[in-house]
Backbone as JSON, one array per atom type, in Angstrom:
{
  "sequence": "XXXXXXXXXXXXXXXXXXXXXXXXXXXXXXXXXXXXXXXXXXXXXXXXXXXXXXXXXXXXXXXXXX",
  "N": [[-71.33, 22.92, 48.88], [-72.42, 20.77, 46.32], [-71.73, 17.15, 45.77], [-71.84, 17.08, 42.32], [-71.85, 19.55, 41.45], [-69.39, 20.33, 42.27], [-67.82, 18.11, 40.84], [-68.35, 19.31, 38.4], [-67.26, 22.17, 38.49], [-64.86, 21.81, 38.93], [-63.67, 20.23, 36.38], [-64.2, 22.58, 34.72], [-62.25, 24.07, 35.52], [-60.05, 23.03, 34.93], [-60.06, 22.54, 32.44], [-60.02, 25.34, 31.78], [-57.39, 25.84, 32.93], [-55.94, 24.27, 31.41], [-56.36, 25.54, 28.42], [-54.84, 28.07, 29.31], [-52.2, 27.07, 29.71], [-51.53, 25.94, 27.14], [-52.05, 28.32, 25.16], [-50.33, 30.24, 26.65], [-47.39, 28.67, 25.69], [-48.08, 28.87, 22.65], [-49.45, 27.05, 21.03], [-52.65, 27.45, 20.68], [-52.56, 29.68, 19.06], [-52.15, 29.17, 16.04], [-53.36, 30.32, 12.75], [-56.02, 28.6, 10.45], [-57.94, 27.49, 8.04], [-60.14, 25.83, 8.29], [-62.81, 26.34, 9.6], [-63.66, 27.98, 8.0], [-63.69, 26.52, 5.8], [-66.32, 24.54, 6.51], [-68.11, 25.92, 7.6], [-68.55, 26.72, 4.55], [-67.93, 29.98, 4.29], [-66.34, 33.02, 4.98], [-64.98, 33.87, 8.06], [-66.82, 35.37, 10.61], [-66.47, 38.7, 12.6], [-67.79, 38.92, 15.94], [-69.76, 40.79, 16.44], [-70.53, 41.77, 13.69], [-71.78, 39.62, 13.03], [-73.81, 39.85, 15.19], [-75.03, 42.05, 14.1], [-75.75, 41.9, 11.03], [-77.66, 39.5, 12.12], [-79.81, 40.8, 13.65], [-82.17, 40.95, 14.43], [-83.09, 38.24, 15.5], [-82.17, 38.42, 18.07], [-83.02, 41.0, 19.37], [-85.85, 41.49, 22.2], [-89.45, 40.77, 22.3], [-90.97, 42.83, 22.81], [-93.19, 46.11, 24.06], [-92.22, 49.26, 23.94], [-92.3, 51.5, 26.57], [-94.56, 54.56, 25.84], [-93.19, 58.24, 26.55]],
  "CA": [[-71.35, 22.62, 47.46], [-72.59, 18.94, 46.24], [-70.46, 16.66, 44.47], [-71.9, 17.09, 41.06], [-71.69, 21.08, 41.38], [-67.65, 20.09, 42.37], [-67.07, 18.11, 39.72], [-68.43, 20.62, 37.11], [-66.48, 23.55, 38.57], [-63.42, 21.04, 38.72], [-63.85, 20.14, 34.89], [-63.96, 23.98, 34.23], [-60.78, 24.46, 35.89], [-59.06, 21.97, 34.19], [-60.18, 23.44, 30.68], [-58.95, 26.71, 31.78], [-55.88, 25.66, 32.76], [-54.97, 23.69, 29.62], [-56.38, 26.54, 27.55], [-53.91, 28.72, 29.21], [-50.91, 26.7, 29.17], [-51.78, 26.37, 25.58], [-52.0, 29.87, 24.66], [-48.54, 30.06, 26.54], [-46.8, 27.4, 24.69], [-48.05, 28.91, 21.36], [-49.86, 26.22, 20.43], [-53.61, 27.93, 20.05], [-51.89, 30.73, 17.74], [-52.34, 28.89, 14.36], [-54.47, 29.98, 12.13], [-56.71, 27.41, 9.77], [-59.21, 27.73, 7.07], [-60.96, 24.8, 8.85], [-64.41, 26.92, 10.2], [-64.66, 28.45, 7.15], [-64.81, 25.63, 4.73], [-67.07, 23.97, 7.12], [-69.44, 26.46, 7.44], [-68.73, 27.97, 3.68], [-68.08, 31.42, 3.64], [-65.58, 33.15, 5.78], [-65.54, 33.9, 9.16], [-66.49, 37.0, 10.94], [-66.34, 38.77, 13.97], [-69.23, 39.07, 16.77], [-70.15, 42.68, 15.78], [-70.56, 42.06, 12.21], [-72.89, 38.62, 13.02], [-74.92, 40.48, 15.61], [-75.88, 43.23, 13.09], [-76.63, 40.62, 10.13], [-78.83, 38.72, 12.44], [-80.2, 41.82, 14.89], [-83.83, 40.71, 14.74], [-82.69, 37.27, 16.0], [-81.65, 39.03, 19.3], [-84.14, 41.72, 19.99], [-86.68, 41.02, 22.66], [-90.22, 41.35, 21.39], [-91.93, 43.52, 23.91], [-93.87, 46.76, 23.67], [-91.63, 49.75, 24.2], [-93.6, 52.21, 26.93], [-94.62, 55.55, 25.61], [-93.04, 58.81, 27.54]],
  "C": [[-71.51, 21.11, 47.29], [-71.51, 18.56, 45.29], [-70.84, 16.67, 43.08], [-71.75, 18.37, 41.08], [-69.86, 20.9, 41.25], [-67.28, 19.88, 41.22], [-67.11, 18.91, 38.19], [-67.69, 21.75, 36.96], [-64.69, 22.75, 38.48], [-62.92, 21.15, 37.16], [-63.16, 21.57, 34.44], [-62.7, 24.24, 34.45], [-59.75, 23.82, 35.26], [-59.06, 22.49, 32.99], [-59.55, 24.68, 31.06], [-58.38, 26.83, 32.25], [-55.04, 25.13, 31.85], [-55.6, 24.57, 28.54], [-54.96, 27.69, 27.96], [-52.56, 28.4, 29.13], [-50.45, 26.26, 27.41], [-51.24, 27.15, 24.95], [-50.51, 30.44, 25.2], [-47.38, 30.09, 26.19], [-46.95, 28.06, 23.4], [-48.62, 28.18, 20.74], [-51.52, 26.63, 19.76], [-53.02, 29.7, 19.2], [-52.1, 30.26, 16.12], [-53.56, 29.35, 13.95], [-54.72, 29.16, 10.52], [-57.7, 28.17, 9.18], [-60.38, 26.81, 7.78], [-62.59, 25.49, 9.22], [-64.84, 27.06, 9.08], [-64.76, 27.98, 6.08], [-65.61, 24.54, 5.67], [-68.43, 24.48, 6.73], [-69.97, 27.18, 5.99], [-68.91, 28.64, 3.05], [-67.0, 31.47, 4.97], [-66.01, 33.27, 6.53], [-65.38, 35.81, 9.39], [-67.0, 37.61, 12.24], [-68.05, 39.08, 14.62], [-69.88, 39.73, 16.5], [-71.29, 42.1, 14.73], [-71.84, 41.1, 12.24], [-74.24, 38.69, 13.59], [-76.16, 41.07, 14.57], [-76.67, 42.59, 11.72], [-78.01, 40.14, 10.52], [-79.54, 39.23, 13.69], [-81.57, 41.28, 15.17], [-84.02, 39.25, 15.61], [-82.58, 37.34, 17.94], [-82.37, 40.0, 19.69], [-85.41, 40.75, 20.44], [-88.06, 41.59, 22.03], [-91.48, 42.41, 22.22], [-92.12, 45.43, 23.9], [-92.6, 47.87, 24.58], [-92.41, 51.02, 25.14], [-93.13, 53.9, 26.09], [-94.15, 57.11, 26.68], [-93.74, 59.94, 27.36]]
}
C-alpha cells in the first residue's frame, strides 16, 4: 500500500471513529431544522427522493427484446 493510499484509509478511520464515539456519547442525536431552511422545503428520506427524481437515475440503454 503507498503512502497516499495510507493516509486516506487512515483519515477514514479517524472519521469513523469520532462518528462513533459521537453517536455513543449522544451527541449526533439532535435534531435541527438547519437542512431544511437551507435547502427550503423539508427533508425527506432516500426512497421518496429516488422516486421524485427516477429519470435522473435510470441508465439510458435499449432494453433487449425476448
Amino acid at each position: 500500500m503507498d503512502g497516499e493510499r495510507r493516509v486516506r484509509l487512515s483519515g477514514k478511520l479517524q472519521h469513523f471513529g469520532a462518528v462513533t464515539i459521537g453517536q455513543q456519547e449522544g451527541r449526533l442525536a439532535g435534531v435541527t431544522d438547519t437542512a431544511a431552511r437551507i435547502i427550503g422545503q423539508p427533508l425527506q428520506t432516500v426512497e421518496n427522493f429516488i422516486d421524485e427524481h427516477r429519470s435522473r437515475f435510470e441508465l439510458p440503454y435499449a432494453v433487449p427484446t425476448v
